[in-house]
Backbone as JSON, one array per atom type, in Angstrom:
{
  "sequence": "XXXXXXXXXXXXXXXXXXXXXXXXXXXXXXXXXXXXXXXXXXXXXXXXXXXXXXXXXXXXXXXXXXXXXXXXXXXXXXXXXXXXXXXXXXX",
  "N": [[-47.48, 48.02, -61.63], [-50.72, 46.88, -61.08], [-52.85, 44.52, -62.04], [-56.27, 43.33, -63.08], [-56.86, 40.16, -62.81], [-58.32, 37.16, -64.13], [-59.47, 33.91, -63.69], [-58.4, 31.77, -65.55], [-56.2, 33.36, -66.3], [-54.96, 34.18, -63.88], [-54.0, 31.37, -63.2], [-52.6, 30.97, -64.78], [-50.21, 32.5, -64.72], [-49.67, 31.94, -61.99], [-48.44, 29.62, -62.71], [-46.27, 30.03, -64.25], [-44.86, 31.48, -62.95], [-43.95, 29.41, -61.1], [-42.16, 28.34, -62.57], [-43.23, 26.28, -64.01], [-44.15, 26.48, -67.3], [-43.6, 25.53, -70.31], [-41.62, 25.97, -73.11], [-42.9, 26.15, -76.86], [-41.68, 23.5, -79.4], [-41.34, 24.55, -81.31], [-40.87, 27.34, -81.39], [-40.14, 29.63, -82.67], [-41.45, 29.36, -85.34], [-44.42, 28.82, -84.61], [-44.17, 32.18, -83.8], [-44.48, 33.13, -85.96], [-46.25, 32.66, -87.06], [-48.22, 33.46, -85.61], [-47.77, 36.61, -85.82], [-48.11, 36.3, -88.97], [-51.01, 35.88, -88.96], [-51.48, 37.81, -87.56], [-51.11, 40.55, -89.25], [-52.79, 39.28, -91.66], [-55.05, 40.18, -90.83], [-55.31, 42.61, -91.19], [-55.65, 42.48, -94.31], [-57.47, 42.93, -96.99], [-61.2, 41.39, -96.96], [-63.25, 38.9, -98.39], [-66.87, 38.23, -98.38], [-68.49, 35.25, -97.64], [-70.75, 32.44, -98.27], [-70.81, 29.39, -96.79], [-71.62, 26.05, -96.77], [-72.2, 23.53, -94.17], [-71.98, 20.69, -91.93], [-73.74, 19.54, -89.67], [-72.62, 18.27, -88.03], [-70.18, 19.12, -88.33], [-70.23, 21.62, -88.25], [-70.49, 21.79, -85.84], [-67.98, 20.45, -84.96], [-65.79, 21.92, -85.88], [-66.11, 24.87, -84.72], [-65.99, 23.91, -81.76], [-63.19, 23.16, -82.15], [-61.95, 25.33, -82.54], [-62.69, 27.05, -80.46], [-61.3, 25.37, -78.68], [-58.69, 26.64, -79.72], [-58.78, 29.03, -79.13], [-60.12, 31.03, -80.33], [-62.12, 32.94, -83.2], [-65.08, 30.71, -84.25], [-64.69, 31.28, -87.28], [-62.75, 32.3, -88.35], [-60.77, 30.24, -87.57], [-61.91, 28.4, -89.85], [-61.44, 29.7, -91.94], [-58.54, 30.02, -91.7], [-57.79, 27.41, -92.34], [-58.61, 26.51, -94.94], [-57.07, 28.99, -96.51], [-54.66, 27.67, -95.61], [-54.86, 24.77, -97.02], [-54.89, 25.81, -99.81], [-52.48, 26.86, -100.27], [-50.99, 24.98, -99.8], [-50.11, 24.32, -97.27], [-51.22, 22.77, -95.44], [-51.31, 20.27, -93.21], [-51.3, 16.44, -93.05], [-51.47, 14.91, -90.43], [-52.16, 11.91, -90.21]],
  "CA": [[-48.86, 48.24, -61.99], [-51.57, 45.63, -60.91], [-53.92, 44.14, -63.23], [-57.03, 42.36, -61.88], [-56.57, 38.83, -63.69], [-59.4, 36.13, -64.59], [-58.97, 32.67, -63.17], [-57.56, 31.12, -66.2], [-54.84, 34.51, -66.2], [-53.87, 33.79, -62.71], [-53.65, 30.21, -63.1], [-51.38, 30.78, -66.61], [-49.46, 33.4, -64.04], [-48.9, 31.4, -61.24], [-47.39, 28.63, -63.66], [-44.75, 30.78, -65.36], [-43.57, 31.79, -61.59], [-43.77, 28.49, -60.3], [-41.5, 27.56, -63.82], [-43.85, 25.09, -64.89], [-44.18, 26.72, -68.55], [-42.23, 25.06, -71.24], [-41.51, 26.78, -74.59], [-42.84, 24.98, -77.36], [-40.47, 22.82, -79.53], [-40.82, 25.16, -82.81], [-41.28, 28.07, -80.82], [-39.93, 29.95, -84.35], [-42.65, 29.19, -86.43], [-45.66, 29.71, -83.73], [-44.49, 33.49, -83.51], [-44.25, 33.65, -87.28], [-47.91, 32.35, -87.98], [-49.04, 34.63, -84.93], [-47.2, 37.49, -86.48], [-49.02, 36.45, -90.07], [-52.44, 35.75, -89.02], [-52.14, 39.61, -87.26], [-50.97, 40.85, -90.88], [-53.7, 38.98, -92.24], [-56.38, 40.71, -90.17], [-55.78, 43.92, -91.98], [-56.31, 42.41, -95.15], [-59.14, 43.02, -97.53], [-61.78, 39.99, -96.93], [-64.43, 38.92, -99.24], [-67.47, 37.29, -97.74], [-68.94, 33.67, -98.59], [-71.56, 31.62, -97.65], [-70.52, 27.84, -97.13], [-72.42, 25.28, -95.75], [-71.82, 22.6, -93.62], [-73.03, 19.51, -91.81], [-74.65, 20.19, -88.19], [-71.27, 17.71, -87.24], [-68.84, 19.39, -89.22], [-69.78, 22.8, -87.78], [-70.19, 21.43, -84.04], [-66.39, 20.49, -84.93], [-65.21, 23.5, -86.25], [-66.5, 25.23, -83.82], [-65.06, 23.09, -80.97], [-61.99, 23.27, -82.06], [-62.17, 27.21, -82.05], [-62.99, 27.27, -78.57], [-59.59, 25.04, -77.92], [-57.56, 27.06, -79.76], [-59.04, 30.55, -78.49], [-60.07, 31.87, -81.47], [-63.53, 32.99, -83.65], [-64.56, 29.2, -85.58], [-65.03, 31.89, -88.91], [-61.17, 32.55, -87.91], [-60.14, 28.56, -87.97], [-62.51, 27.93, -90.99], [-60.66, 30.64, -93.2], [-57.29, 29.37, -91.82], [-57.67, 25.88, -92.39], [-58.88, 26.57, -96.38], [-55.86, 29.22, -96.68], [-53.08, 26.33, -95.47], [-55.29, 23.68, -97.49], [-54.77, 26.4, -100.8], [-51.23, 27.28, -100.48], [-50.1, 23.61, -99.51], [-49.36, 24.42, -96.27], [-52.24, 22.11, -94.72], [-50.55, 18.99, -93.12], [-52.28, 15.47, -93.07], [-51.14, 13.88, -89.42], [-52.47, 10.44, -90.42]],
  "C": [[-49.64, 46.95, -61.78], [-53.2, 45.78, -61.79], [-54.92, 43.17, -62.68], [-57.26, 41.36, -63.43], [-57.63, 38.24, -63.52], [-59.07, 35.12, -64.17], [-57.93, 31.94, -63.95], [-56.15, 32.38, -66.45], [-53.97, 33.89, -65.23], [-53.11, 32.83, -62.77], [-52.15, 30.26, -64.2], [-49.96, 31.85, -65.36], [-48.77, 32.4, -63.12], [-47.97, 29.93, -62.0], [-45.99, 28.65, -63.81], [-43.95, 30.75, -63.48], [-43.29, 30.78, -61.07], [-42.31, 27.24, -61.42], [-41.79, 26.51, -64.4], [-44.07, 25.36, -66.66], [-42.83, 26.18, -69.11], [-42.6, 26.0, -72.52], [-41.9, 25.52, -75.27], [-41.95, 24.84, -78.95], [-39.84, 24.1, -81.29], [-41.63, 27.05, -82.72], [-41.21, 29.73, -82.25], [-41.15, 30.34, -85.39], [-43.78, 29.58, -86.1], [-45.43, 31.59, -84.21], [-44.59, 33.96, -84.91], [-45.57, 33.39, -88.03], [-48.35, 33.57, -87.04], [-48.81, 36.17, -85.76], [-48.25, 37.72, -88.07], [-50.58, 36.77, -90.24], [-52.64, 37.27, -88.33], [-52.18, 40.02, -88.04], [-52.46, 40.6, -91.67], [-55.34, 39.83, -91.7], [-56.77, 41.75, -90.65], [-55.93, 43.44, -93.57], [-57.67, 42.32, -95.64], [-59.75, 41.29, -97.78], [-62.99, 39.82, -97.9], [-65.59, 38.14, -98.5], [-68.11, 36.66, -98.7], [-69.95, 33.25, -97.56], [-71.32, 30.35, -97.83], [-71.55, 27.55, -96.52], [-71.68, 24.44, -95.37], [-72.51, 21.95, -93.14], [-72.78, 20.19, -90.67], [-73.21, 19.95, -87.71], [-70.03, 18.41, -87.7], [-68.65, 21.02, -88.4], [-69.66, 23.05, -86.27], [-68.33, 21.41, -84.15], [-65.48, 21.68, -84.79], [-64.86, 24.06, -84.75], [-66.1, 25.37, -82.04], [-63.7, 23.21, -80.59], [-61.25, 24.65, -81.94], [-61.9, 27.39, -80.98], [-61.68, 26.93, -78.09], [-58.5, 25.74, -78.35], [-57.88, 28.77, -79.54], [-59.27, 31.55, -79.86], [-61.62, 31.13, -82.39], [-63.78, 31.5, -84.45], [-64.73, 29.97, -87.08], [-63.39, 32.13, -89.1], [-60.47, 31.44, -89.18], [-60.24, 28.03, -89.29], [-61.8, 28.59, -92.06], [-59.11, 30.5, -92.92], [-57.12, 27.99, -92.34], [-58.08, 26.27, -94.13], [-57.41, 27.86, -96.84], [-54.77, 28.16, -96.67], [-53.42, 25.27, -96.55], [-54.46, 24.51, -99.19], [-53.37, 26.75, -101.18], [-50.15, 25.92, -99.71], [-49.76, 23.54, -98.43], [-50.35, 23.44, -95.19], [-51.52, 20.8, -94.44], [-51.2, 18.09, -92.81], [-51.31, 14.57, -92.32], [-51.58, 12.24, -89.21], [-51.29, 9.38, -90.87]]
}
């Protein structure tokens, strides 16, 4: 079956065939947050109004974009991990 692919598809395509993809190192754990954060999607959500600084939500935001996902997503993951200890401080 042929699928008409997007530039960044192909490119991620011709990779894998060319065996340039590596697994990554805690490949384990990735499929076990992906796995959660789908779970989590059917849970019941409450809505909030935060604020933020212009820079704080340019960030956010930003960092959304790099990891492919909504920044209302990131913002309600990153305060989950922060709440249940699971937030890690790479400094």
């Amino acid at each position: 079956m042929k699928y008409k692919l997007d530039k960044e598809e192909q490119e991620i395509l011709d990779a894998f065939e060319r065996n340039e993809l590596k697994s990554v190192p805690n490949v384990v754990q990735e499929i076990e947050e992906a796995r959660q954060a789908a779970r989590n999607t059917f849970n019941k959500t409450k809505r909030v109004t935060l604020r933020l600084t212009e820079r704080d939500f340019h960030l956010a935001h930003t960092k959304a974009l790099e990891e492919g996902l909504p920044y209302q997503t990131l913002l309600s993951s990153v305060i989950h991990k922060y709440l249940t200890g699971r937030l890690i401080d790479k400094t």
